[in-house]
C-alpha positions in Angstrom: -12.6 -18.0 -12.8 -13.3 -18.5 -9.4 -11.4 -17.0 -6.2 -11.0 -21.0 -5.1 -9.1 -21.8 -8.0 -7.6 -18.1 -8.6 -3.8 -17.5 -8.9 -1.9 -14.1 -9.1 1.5 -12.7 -9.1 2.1 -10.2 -6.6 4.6 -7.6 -7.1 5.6 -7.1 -3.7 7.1 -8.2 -0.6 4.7 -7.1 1.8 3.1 -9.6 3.9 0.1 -7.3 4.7 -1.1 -7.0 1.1 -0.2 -11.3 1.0 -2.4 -11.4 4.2 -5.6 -9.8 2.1 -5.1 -11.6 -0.7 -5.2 -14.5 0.6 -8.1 -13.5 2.7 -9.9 -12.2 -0.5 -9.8 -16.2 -1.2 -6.6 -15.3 -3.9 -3.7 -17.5 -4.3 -0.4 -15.8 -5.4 3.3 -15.9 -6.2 5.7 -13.2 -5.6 7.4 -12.1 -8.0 10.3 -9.3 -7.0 9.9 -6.1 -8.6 12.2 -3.0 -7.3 12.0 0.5 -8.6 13.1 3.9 -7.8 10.3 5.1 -5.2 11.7 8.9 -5.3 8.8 11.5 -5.9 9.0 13.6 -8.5 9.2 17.5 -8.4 5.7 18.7 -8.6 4.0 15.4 -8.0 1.0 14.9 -6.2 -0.1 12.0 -3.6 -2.3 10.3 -5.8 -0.1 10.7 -9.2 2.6 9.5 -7.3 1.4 6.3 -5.7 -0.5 5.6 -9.5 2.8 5.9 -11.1 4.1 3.6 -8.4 1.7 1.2 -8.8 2.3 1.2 -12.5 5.6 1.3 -12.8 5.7 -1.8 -10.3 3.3 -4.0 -12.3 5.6 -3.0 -15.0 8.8 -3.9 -13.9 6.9 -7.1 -12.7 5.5 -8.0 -15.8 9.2 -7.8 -17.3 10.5 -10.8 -14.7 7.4 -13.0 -15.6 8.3 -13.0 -19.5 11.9 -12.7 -18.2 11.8 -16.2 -16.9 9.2 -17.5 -19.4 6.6 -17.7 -16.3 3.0 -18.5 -17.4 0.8 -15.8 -18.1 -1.8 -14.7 -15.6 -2.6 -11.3 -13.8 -0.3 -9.5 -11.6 -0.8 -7.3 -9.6 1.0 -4.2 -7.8 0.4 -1.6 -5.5 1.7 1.4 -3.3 1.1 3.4 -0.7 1.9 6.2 0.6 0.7 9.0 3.5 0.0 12.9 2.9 -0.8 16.3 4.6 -1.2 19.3 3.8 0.0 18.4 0.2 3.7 16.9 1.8 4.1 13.7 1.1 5.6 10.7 3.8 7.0 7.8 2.4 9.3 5.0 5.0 11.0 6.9 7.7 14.8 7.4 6.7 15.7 6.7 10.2 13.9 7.5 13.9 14.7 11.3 13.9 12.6 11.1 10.3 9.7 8.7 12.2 9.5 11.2 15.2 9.1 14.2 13.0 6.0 12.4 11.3 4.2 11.3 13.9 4.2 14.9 15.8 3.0 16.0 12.6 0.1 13.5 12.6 -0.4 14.2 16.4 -3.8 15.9 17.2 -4.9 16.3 13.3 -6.2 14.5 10.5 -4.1 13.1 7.1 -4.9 10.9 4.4 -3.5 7.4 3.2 -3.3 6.7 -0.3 -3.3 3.4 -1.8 -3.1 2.5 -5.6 -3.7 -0.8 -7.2 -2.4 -1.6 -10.5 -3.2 -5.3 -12.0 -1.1 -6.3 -15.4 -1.6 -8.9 -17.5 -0.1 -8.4 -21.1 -0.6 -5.1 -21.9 -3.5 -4.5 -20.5 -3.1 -2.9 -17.5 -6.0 -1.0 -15.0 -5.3 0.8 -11.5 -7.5 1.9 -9.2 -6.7 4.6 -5.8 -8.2 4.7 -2.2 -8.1 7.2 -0.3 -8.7 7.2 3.3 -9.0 10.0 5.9 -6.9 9.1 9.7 -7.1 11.2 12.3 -4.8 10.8 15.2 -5.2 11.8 18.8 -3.1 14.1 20.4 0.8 12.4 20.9 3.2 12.5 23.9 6.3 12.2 23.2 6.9 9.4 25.6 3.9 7.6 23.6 6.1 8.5 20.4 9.3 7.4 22.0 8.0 3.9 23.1 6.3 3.5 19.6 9.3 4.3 17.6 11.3 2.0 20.4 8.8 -0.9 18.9 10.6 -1.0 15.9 7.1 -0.8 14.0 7.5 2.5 12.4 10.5 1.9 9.8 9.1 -0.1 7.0 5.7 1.7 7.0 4.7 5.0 4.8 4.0 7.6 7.3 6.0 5.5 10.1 3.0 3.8 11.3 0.9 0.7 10.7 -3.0 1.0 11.5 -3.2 -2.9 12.1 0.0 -2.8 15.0 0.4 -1.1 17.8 -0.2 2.7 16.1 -3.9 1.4 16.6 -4.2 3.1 20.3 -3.1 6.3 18.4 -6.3 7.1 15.5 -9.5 8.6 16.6 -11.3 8.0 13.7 -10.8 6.7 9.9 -13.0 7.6 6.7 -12.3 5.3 4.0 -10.9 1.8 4.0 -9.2 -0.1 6.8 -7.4 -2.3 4.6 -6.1 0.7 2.3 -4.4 2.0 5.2 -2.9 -1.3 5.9 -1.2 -1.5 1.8 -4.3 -3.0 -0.2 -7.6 -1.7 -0.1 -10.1 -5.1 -1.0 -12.8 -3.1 -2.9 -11.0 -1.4 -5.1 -9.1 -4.3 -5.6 -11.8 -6.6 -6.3 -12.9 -4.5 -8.8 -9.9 -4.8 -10.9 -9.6 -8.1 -10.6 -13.0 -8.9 -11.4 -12.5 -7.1 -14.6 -9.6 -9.8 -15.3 -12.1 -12.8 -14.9 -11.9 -13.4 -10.9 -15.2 -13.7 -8.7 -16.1 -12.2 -5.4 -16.9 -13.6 -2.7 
């Protein structure tokens, strides 16, 4: 099939993983898929946002035969930010935001994105992850970020593609993995599902 005549669900409300997509040449429908996002005891990054991912495509997969929806690929993700092995999901509230962007300031952390695409039961993820290294923070910087409103619907209280921009150094890894949906990875699987690139 090719990306000009593709069409996906997408498990997820995010308008930054619909603005790839649709950049990737993907159409989609969302479909509404909510789970518990609590980490488990013991759980690393990269388990965690896998488990995410699959339990998301899962719960996704159960609304499309729910509502006797044709059958074609969905796809899910999650991400989520860690450092030094603690992991930093949405900011409860701006006490929680503050606290993780001083503990960003000055050093380096990683983003972790995983991609899981469903159809049936077959079901493949794949994770980026992406080295961020911020500049040393003010808190008047951190004030007037946190006064943006940006931070509180972003893992790790910042979004790469806003106004956090002014704030990384440097980035290893993929731009739009930071941002919710990193397009190699995610070509990959859906390549594997009968779509074409570029």
């Amino acid at each position: 099939m090719s990306a000009q005549d593709s069409r996906i669900y997408l498990a997820s409300g995010s308008p930054r993983r619909r603005e790839i997509l649709t950049g990737m040449g993907v159409s989609l429908e969302r479909i509404h898929a909510d789970i518990d996002e609590s980490v488990l005891p013991g759980e690393d990054a990269i388990t965690y946002t896998e488990r995410l991912a699959r339990e998301k495509a899962a719960a996704g997969w159960q609304v499309v035969q729910q509502c006797g929806l044709p059958e074609r690929p969905l796809l899910a993700a999650d991400t989520t930010v860690v450092q030094d092995g603690e992991i930093f999901g949405k900011p409860a509230d701006e006490a929680d935001a503050r606290r993780m962007l001083q503990a960003f300031s000055g050093r380096s952390h990683q983003a972790v994105t995983s991609v899981a695409v469903r159809q049936g039961d077959h079901v493949e993820v794949r994770t980026s992850v992406t080295h961020v290294t911020f500049k040393p923070l003010g808190e008047d910087e951190i004030q007037r970020y946190i006064d943006s409103g940006e931070p509180f619907d972003k893992a790790g209280a910042y979004g790469i593609q806003g106004r956090a921009a002014v704030f990384i150094t440097r980035i290893d890894g993929s731009y739009s993995g930071v941002m919710g949906l990193p397009i190699h990875e995610t070509a990959q699987i859906l390549g594997n599902f009968g779509f074409q690139f570029p």
